[in-house]
C-alpha positions in Angstrom: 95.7 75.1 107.3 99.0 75.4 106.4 101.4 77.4 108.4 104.2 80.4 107.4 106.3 78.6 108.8 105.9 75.8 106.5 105.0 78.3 103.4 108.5 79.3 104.2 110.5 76.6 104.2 108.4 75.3 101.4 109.4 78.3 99.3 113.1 77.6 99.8 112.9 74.2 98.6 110.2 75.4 95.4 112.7 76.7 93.7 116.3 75.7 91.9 118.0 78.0 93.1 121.1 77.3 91.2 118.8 78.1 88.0 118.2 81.9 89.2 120.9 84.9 89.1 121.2 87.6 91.1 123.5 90.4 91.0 126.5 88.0 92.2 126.0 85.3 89.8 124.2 82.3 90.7 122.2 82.1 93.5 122.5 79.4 95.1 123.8 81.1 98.0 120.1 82.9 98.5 118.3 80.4 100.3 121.0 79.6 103.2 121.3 83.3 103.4 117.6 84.1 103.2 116.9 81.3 105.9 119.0 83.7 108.3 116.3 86.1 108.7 114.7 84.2 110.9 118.0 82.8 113.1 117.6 85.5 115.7 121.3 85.9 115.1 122.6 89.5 114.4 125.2 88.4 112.1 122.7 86.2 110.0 120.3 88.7 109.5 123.2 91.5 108.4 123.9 89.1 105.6 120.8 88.4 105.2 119.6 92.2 104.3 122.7 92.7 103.0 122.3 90.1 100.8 118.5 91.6 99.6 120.1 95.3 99.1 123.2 94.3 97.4 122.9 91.6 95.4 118.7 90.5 94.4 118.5 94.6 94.1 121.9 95.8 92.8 121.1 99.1 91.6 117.5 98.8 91.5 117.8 95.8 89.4 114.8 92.3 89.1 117.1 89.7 88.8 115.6 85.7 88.4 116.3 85.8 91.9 114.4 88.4 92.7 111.1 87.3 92.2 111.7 84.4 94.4 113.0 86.0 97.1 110.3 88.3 97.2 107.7 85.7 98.2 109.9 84.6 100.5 109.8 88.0 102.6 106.6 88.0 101.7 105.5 85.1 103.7 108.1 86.5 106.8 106.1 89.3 107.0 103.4 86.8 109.2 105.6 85.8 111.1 106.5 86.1 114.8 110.5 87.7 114.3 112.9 87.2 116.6 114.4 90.9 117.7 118.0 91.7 117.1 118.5 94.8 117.2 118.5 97.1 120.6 114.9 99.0 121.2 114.7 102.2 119.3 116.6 101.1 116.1 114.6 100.4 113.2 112.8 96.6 113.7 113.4 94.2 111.1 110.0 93.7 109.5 110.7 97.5 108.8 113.4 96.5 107.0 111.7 93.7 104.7 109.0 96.2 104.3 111.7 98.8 102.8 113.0 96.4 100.8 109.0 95.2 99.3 108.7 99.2 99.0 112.5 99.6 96.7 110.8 96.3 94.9 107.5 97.6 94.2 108.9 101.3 93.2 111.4 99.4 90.4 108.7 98.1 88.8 106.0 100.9 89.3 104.5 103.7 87.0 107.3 106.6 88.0 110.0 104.3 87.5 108.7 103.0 84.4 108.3 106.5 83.4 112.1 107.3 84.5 113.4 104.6 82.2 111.1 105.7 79.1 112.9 109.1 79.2 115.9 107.2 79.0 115.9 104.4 76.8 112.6 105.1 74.6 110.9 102.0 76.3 108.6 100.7 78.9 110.4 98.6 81.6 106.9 96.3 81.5 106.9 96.1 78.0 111.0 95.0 77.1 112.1 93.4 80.2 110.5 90.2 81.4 111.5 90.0 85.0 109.5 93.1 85.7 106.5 92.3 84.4 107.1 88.9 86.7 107.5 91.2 89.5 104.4 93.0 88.9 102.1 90.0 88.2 103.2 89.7 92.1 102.1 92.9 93.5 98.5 91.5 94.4 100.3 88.4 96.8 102.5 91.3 98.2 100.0 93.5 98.7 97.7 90.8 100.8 101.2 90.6 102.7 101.6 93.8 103.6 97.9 94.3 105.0 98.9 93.0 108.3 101.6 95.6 108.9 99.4 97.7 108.6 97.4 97.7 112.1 101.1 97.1 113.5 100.7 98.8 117.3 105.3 100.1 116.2 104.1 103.3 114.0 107.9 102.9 112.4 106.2 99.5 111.3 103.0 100.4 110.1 104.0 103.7 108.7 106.6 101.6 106.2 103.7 99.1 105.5 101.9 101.8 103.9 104.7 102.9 102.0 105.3 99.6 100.7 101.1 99.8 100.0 101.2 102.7 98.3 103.7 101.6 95.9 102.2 97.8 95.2 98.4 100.1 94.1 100.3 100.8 91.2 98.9 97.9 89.7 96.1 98.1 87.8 94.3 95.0 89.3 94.5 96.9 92.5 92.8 100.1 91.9 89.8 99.0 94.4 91.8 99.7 97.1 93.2 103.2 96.2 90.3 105.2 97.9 90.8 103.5 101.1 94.7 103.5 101.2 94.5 107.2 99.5 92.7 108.4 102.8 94.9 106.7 105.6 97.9 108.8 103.6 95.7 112.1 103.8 95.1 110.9 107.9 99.0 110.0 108.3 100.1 113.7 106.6 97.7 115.3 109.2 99.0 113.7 112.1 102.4 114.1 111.1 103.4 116.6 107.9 106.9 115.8 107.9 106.4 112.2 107.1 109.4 111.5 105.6 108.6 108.6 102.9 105.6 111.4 101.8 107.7 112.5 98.7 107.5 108.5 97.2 104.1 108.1 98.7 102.8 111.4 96.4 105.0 110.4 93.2 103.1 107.1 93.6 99.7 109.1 93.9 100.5 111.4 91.2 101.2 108.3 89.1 97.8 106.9 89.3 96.2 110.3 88.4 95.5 111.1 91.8 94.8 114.8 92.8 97.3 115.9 95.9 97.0 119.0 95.8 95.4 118.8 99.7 98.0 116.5 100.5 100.5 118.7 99.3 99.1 122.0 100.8 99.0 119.8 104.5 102.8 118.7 104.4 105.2 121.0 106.2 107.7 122.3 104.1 111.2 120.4 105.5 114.4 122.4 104.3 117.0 120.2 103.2 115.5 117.3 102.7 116.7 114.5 100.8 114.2 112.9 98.4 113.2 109.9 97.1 114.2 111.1 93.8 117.5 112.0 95.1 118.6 108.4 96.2 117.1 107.1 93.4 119.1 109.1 91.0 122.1 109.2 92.9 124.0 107.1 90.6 122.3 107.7 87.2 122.3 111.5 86.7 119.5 113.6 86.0 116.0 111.8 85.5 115.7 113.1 82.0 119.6 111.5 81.1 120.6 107.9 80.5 122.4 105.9 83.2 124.7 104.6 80.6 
């Protein structure tokens, strides 16, 4: 059986790099960077995410780069990680998990319907890289399982963030029921769950009725939303970026 450890480094060598673009250009910086997560150094895994958030997801942007990076964290995610942070502040498979969820989100139903408001177009249908992304969901999504039964709620909680947002796809839909109720057991047990905006938008997306969910969740004054940071630099959802 082959390990994740060798899945890993056999990811990083897979691909040419120099071939794929992120939001800085080339990437052939990604896999030195990418290997960092995994140093147990602080400093190499602040580039590292860093380097995931600001350039393979520049403004909620797939780039070439993207897609390959993706497996890579995918593959991480069964993996033993070395802790650098102090206890209480937010683990790092949290932190890949967030950055699966941003991924999965891009290239999901409410996003796609975002972008038709705006341009006149699917994102699936006129942009390649995303449908790339989304023939990927099913690998992510067997990824993300694991997290799920993670004994650090902050961990498991984002795993079914990230899960929620991966059902999107269509080839997926078996799974929806069972996901559906551990969001309905999670709201119960705590109704200011604060990624339950995204989770519902996501639910909403697929047809679901929330209407229970809904009427369970605490109202939370002031909150930001996922809609918000979303938005933040592209205006109102029924205006054009650019």
């Amino acid at each position: 059986m082959v390990s994740n450890a060798s899945r890993r480094h056999d990811l990083l060598d897979r691909f040419d790099w120099a071939s794929l673009e992120h939001g800085g250009g080339r990437a052939s910086d990604t896999p030195s960077l990418l290997a960092g997560l995994t140093s147990g150094r602080r400093a190499e895994v602040v580039s590292a995410l860093n380097h995931l958030w600001d350039d393979l997801f520049h403004q909620g942007t797939v780039y070439s780069a993207t897609v390959a990076a993706a497996q890579y964290v995918a593959v991480l995610l069964g993996e033993p990680l070395i802790p650098v942070w102090e206890p209480g502040r937010r683990p790092l498979r949290a932190r890949l998990l967030d950055w699966l969820t941003g991924m999965a989100y891009a290239v999901g139903n409410a996003a796609d319907s975002r972008w038709q408001i705006w341009f006149g177009y699917s994102r699936t249908e006129g942009i390649p890289l995303v449908r790339q992304m989304q023939r990927l969901r099913p690998e992510l999504f067997d990824a993300v399982q694991v997290c799920l039964a993670d004994p650090d709620p902050v961990i498991s909680d984002a795993a079914l963030t990230t899960t929620v947002c991966l059902l999107d796809a269509p080839e997926l839909a078996a799974h929806r029921g069972r996901v559906v109720a551990l969001v309905r057991q999670k709201v119960l047990v705590d109704p200011e769950w604060g990624d339950r905006d995204m989770v519902f938008e996501s639910l909403e997306s697929w047809g679901e009725d929330i209407a229970e969910l809904r009427a369970l969740a605490a109202p939370v004054a002031e909150k930001v939303l996922w809609n918000d940071i979303w938005s933040a630099d592209r205006g109102p959802t029924d205006v054009a970026p650019f």
